[in-house]
BALOBA-1460 file (C-alpha; in Angstrom, 3 decimals):
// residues 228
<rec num="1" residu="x" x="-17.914" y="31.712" z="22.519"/>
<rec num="2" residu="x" x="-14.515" y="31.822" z="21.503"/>
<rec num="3" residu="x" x="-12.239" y="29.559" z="23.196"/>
<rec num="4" residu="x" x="-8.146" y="29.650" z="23.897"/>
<rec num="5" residu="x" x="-6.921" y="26.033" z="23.956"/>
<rec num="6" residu="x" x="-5.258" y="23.878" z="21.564"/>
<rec num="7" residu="x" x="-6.936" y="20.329" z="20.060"/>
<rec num="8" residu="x" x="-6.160" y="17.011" z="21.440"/>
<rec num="9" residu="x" x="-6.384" y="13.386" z="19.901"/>
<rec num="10" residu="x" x="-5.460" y="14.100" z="16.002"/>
<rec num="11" residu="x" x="-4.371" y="11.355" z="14.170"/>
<rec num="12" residu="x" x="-3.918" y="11.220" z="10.759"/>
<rec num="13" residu="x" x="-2.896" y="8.431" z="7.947"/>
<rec num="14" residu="x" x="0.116" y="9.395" z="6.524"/>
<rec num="15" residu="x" x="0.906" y="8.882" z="2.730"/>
<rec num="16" residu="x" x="3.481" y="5.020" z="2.965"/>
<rec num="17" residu="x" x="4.383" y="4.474" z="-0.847"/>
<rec num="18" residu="x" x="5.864" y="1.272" z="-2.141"/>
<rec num="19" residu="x" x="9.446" y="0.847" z="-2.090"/>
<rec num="20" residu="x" x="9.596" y="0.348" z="-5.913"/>
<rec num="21" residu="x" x="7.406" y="2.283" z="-8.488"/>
<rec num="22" residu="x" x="7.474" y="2.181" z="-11.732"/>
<rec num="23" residu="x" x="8.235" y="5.102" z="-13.831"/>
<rec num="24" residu="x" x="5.880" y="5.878" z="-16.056"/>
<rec num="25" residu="x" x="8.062" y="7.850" z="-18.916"/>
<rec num="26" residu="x" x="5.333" y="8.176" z="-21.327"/>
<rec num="27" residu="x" x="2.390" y="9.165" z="-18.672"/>
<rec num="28" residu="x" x="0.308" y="10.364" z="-21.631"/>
<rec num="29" residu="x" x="0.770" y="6.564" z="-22.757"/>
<rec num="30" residu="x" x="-0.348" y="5.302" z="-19.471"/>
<rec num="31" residu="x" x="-3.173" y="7.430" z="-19.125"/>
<rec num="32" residu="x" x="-4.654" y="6.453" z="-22.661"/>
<rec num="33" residu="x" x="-4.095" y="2.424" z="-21.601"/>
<rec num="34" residu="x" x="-5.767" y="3.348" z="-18.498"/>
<rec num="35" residu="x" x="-8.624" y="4.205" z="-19.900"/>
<rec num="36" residu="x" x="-8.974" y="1.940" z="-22.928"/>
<rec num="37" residu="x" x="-8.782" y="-1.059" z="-20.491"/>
<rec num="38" residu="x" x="-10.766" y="0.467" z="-17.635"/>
<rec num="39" residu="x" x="-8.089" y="-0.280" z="-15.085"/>
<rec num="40" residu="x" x="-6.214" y="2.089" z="-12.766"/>
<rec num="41" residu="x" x="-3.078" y="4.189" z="-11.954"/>
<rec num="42" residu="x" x="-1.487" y="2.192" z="-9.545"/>
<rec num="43" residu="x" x="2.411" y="1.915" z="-8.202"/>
<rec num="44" residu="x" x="3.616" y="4.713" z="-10.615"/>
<rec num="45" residu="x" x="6.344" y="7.450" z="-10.106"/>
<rec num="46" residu="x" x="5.774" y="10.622" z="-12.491"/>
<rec num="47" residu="x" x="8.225" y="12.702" z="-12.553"/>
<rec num="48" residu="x" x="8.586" y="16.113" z="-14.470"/>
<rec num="49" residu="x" x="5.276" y="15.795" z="-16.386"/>
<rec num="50" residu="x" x="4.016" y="18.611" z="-18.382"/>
<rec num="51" residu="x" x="0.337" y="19.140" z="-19.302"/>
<rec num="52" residu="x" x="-1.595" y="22.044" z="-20.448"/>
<rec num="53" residu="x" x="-5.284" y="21.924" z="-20.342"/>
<rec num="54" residu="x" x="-5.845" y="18.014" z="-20.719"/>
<rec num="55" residu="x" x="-7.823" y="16.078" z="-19.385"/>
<rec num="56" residu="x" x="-7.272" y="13.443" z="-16.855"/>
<rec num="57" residu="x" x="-11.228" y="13.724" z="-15.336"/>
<rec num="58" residu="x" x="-12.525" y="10.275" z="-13.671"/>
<rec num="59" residu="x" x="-9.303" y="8.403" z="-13.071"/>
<rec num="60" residu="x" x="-7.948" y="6.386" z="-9.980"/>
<rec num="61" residu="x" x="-4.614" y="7.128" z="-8.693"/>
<rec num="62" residu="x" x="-3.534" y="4.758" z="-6.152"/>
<rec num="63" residu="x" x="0.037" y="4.094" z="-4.826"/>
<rec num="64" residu="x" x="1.554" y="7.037" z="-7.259"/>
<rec num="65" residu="x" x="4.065" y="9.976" z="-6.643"/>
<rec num="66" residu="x" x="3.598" y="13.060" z="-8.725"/>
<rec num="67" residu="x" x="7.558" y="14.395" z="-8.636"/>
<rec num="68" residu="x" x="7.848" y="18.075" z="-9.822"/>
<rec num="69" residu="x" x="5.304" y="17.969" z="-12.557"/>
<rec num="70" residu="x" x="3.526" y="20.633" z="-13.891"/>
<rec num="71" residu="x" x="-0.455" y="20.653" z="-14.796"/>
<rec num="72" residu="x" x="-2.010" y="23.971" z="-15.694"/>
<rec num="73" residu="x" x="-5.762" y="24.194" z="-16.217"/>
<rec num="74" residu="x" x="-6.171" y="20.488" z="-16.454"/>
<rec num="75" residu="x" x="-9.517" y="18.901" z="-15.737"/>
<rec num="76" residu="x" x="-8.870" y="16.205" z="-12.342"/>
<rec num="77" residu="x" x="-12.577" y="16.058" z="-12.328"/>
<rec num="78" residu="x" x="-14.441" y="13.195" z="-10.168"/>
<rec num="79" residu="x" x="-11.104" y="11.646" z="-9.685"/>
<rec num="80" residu="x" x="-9.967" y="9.330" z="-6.702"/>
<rec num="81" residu="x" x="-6.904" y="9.408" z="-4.972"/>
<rec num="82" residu="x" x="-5.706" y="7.089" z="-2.857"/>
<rec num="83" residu="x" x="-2.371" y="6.883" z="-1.073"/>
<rec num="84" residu="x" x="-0.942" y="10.171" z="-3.197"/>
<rec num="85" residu="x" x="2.294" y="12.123" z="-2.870"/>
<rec num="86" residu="x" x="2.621" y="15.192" z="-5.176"/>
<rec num="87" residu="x" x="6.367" y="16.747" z="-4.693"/>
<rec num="88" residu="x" x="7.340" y="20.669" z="-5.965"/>
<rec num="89" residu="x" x="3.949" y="20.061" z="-8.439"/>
<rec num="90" residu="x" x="2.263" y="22.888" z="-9.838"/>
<rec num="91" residu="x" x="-1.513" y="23.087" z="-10.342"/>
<rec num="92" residu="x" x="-2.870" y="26.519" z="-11.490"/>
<rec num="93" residu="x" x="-6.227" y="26.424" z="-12.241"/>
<rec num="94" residu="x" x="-6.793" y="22.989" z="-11.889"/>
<rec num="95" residu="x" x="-10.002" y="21.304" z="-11.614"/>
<rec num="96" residu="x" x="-10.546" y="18.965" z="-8.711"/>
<rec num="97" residu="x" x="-13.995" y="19.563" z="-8.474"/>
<rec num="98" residu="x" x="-16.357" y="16.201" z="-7.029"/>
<rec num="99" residu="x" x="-13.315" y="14.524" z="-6.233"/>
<rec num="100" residu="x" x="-12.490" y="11.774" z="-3.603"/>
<rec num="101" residu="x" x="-8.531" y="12.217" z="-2.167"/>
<rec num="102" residu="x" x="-7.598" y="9.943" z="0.737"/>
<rec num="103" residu="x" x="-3.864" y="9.725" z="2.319"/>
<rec num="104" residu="x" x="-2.522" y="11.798" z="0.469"/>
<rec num="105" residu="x" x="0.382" y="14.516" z="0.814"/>
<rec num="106" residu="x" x="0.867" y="17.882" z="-1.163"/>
<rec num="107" residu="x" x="4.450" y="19.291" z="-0.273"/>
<rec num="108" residu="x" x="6.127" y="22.407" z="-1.651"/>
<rec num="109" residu="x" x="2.985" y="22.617" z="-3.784"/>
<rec num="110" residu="x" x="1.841" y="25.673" z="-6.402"/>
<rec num="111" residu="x" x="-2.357" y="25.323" z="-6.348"/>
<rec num="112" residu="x" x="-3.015" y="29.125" z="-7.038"/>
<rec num="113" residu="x" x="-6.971" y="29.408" z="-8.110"/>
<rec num="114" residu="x" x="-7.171" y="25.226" z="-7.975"/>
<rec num="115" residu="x" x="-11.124" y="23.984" z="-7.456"/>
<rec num="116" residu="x" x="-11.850" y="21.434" z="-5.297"/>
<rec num="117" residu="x" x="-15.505" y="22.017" z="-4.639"/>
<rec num="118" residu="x" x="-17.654" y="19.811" z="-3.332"/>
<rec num="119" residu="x" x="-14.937" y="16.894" z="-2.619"/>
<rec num="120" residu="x" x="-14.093" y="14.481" z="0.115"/>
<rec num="121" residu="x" x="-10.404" y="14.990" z="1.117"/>
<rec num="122" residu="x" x="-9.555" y="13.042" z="4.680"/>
<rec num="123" residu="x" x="-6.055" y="12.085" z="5.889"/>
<rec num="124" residu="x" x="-4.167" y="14.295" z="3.688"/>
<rec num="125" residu="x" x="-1.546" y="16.988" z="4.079"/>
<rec num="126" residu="x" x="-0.511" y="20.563" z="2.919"/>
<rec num="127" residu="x" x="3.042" y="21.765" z="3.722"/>
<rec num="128" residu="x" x="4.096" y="24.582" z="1.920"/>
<rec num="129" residu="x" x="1.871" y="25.041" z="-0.468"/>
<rec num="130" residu="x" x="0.660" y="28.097" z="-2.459"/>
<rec num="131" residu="x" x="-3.612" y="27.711" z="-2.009"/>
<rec num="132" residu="x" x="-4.120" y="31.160" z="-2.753"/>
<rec num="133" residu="x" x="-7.740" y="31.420" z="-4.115"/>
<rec num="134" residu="x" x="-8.430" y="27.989" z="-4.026"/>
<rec num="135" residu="x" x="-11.854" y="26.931" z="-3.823"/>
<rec num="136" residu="x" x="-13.332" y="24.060" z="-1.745"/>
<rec num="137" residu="x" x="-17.007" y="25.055" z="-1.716"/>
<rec num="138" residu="x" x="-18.591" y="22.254" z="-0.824"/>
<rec num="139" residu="x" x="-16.107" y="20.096" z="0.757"/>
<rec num="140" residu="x" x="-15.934" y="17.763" z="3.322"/>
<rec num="141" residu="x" x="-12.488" y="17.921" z="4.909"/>
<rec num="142" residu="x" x="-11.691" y="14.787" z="7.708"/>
<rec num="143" residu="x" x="-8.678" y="14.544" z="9.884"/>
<rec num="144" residu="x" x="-6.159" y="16.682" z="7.523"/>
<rec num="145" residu="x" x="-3.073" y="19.107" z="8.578"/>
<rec num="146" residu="x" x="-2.582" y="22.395" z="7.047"/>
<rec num="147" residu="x" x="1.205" y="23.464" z="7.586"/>
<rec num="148" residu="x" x="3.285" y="26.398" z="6.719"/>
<rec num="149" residu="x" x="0.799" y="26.959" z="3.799"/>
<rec num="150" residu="x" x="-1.157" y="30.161" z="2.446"/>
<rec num="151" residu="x" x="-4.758" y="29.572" z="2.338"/>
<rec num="152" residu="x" x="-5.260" y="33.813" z="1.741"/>
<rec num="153" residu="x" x="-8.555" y="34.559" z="-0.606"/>
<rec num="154" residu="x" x="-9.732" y="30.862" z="-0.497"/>
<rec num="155" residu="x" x="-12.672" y="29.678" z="0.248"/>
<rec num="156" residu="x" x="-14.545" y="27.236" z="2.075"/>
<rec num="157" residu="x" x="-18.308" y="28.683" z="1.612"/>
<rec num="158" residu="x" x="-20.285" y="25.758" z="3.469"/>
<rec num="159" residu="x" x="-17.746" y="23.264" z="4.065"/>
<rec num="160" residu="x" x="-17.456" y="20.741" z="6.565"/>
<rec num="161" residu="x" x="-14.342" y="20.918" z="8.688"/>
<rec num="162" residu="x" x="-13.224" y="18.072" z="10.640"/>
<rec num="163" residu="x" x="-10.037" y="17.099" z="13.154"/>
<rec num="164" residu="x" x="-8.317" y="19.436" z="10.990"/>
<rec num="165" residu="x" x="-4.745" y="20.233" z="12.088"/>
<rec num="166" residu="x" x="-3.604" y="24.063" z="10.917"/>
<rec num="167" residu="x" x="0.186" y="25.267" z="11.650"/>
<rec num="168" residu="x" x="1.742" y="28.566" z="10.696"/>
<rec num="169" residu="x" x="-0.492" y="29.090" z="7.837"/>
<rec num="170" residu="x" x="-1.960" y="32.033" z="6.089"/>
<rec num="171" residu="x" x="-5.551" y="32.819" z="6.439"/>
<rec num="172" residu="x" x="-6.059" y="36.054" z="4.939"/>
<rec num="173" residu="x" x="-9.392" y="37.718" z="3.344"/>
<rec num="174" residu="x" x="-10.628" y="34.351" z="3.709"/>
<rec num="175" residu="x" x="-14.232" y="33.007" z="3.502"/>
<rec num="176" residu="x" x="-15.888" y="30.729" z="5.970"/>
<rec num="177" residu="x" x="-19.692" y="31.513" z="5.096"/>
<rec num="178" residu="x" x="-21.955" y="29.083" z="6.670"/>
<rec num="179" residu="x" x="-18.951" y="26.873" z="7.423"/>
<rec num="180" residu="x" x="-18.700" y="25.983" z="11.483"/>
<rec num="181" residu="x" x="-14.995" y="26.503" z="12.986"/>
<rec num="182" residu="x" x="-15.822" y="24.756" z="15.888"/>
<rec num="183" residu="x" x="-12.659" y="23.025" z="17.319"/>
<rec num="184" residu="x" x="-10.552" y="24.428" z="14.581"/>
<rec num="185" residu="x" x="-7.012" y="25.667" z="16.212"/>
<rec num="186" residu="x" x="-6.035" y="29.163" z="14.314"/>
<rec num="187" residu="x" x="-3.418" y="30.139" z="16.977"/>
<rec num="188" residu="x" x="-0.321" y="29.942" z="15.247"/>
<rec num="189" residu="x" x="-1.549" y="30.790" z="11.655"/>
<rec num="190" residu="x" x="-2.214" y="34.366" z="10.626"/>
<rec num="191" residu="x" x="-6.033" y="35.330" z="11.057"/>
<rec num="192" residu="x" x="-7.431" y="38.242" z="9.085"/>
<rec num="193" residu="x" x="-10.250" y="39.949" z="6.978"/>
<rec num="194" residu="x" x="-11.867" y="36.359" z="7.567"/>
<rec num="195" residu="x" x="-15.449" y="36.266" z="6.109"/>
<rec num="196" residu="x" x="-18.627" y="34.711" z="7.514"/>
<rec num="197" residu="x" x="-22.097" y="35.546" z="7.845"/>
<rec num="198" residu="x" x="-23.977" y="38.314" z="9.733"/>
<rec num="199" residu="x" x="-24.364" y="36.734" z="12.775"/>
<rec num="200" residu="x" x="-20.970" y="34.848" z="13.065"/>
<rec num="201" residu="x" x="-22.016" y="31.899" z="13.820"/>
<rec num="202" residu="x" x="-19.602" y="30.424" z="12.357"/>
<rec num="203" residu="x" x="-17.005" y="31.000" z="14.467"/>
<rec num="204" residu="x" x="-18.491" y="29.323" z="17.902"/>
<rec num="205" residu="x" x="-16.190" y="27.235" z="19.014"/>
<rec num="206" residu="x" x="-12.947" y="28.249" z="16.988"/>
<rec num="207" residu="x" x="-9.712" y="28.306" z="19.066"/>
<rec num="208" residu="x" x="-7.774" y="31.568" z="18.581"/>
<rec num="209" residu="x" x="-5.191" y="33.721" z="20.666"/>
<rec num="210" residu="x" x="-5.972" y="37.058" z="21.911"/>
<rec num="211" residu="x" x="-5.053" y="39.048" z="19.051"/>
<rec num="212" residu="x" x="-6.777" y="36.896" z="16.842"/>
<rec num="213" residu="x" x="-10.158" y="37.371" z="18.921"/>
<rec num="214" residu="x" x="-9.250" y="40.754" z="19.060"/>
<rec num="215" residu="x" x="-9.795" y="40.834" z="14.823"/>
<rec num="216" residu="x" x="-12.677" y="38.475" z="15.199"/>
<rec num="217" residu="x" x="-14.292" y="40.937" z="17.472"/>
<rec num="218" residu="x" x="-14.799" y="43.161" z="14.717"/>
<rec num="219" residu="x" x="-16.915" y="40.291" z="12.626"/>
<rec num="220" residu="x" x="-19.441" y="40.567" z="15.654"/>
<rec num="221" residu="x" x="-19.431" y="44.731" z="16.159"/>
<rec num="222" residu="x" x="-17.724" y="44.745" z="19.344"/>
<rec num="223" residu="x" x="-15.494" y="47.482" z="19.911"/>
<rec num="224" residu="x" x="-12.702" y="47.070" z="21.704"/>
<rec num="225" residu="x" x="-11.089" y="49.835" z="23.730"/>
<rec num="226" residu="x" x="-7.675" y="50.054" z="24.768"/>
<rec num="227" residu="x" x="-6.701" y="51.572" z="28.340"/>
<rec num="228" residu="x" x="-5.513" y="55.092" z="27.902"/>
C-alpha cells in the first residue's frame, strides 16, 4: 500500500570539525607519510587539490575538510570516513566502492557516475549535489538526508534504506530493484521512470503525493482514468 504522510523522529549526526586544521599544502606528501607510517588523515584542511586517476584506496580520513578539490577517476576504495566535509569537490568517476563514511557532509558536490557499491554510509548529507548515475549497489544507507540533489539514472539495486531524509531532489529513471522504500518520504522530490521489479514490491510502504502514486500506478498496471 502506498501511504501519504511524512516521517517522524529523524535525527542525524551532523559533520562538527575542529576549530583549527591544518593545511595540508602538499596532500600528495601527506598521503605518502600516511601510508609509510600506517597512521591516519586526521585534523587536515585540503583545499584546491587536483588528482587524476590516483590512488588513495584504504585510507582513514577523520576530522578533514575537502575544500573545492578536484578528483577524477581516483580509486577511494575500502576507505573510512569519519567526521568528513567535502565543499564545491568534484568526483567523476570515482571509486568508493566497500567503503565505510560516517558524519559526513557533501555540499555543492559534482559525483556524476561515482561508485559507492556495497558501502556503509550513516549520518551523512547531500545538498546540492550532482549524483547523476551514481551507483550504490549494495549499500547500506542509515539515518542520511538527501537535499536539493539529483539522484536521476542512479542506482540503488538491493540496497538497504534507512531513516533516510529526501528534500526537493531528483529521482528520475531511477532504479530501486529489490530495494524496499518502506518509510521513505518522496513527496517533495521529483518521482519518475523509477525502476523495480515485476511485482513492485518494492515500493510497500513508500510515502508519495498523489501525482507521484499516480506514476507509480503505472509500475503495478493500473490504469488510471480521468473523469470526462
Amino acid at each position: 500500500m502506498i501511504k501519504e504522510k511524512r516521517m517522524t523522529g529523524f535525527r542525524i549526526k551532523r559533520v562538527n570539525l575542529p576549530a583549527e586544521l591544518e593545511l595540508a599544502v602538499d596532500f600528495k606528501n601527506f598521503v605518502r607519510y600516511s601510508r609509510e607510517e600506517e597512521m591516519d588523515l586526521i585534523d587536515l584542511k585540503v583545499e584546491g587539490h587536483v588528482m587524476e586517476e590516483g590512488d588513495l584506496g584504504q585510507l582513514t580520513f577523520e576530522n578533514v575538510f575537502f575544500d573545492h578539490c578536484m578528483f577524477t577517476a581516483v580509486s577511494l576504495y575500502n576507505c573510512t570516513f569519519k567526521n568528513v566535509y567535502f565543499e564545491g569537490c568534484t568526483f567523476p568517476s570515482c571509486n568508493f566502492s566497500h567503503s565505510w563514511l560516517n558524519q559526513c557532509k557533501f555540499s555543492n558536490c559534482q559525483m556524476k557516475g561515482a561508485d559507492f557499491s556495497e558501502s556503509s554510509i550513516s549520518n551523512t548529507e547531500f545538498t546540492e549535489c550532482n549524483l547523476k548515475y551514481v551507483n550504490f549497489t549494495s549499500s547500506k544507507l542509515n539515518n542520511c538526508e538527501v537535499k536539493e540533489s539529483d539522484l536521476s539514472d542512479a542506482f540503488f539495486a538491493t540496497c538497504s534504506l534507512k531513516q533516510m531524509k529526501l528534500d526537493q531532489s531528483q529521482f528520475i529513471n531511477t532504479e530501486f530493484f529489490k530495494t524496499p522504500l518502506k518509510d521513505l518520504d518522496f513527496t517533495t522530490c521529483i518521482l519518475e521512470g523509477i525502476s523495480v521489479s515485476t511485482e513492485g514490491n518494492e515500493l510497500k510502504g513508500a510515502l508519495v503525493n498523489v501525482y507521484q502514486a499516480a506514476e507509480l500506478a503505472k509500475l503495478l498496471g493500473i490504469v488510471i482514468k480521468e473523469d470526462l
